[in-house]
VOGU-3710 file (C-alpha; in Angstrom, 3 decimals, decimal comma):
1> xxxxxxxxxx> -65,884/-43,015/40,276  -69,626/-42,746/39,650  -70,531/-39,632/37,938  -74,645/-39,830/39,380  -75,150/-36,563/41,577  -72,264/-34,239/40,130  -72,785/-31,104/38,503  -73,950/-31,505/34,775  -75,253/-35,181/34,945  -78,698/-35,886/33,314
11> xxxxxxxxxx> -80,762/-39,130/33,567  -84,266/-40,121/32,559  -86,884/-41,649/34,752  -89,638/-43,307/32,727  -92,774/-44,483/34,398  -95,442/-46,324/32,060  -98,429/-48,632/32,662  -99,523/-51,211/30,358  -101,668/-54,713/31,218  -99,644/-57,149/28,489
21> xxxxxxxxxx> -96,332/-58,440/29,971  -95,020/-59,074/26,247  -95,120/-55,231/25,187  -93,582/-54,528/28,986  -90,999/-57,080/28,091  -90,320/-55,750/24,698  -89,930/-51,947/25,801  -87,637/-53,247/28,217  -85,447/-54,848/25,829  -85,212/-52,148/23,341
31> xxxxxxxxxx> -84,334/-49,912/26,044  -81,819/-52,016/27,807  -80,175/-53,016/24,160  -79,799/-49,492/23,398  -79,089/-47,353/26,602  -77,563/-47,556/29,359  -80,168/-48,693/31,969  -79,529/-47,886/36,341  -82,512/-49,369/37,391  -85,393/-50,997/36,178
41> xxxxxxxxxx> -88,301/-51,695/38,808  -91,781/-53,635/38,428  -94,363/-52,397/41,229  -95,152/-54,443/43,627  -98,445/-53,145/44,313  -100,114/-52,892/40,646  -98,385/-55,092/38,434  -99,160/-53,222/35,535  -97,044/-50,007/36,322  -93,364/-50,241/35,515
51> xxxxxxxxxx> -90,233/-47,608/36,191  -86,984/-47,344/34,749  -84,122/-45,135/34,821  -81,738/-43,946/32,254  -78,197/-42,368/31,998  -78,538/-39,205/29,683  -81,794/-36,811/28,146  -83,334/-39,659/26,329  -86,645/-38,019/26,523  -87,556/-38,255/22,265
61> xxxxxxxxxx> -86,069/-41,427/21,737  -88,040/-43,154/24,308  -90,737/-41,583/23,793  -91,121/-43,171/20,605  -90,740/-46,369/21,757  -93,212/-45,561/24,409  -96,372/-43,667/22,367  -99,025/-45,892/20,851  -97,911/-49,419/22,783  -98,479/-48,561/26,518
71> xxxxxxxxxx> -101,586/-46,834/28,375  -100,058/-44,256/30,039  -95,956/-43,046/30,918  -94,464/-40,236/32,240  -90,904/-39,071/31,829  -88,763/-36,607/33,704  -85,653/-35,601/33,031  -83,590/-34,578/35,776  -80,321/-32,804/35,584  -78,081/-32,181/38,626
81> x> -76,741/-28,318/38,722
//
């Protein structure tokens, strides 16, 4: 049984824009290769703007992978109590 929604779970929503598929692609890869991933969605209204979610508080490691490469992100951690 799925532990999303009980007491104690965390995840990590990442939202980040960026115009060059390639560095979208590569995030995306690094992230999938290293976490564990629950959804991954590309808008379908602006191309450029991207959302993934994350099992766990993953908010400094992907971060990192995030700063310097993309034009703008946002991440929120969320934690079920």
């Amino acid at each position: 049984m799925s532990a999303i929604g009980k007491k104690g779970y965390v995840k990590t929503n990442i939202f980040f824009t960026t115009y060059d598929e390639s560095v979208a692609a590569e995030i995306i890869d690094k992230i999938k290769s290293n976490y564990k991933v629950l959804e991954i969605v590309r808008s379908s209204v602006l191309n450029e703007i991207y959302f993934m979610s994350l099992e766990g508080n993953l908010s400094n490691e992907v971060e990192e992978l995030l700063k310097d490469k993309v034009l703008w992100y946002k991440i929120d951690i969320l934690e079920f109590k």
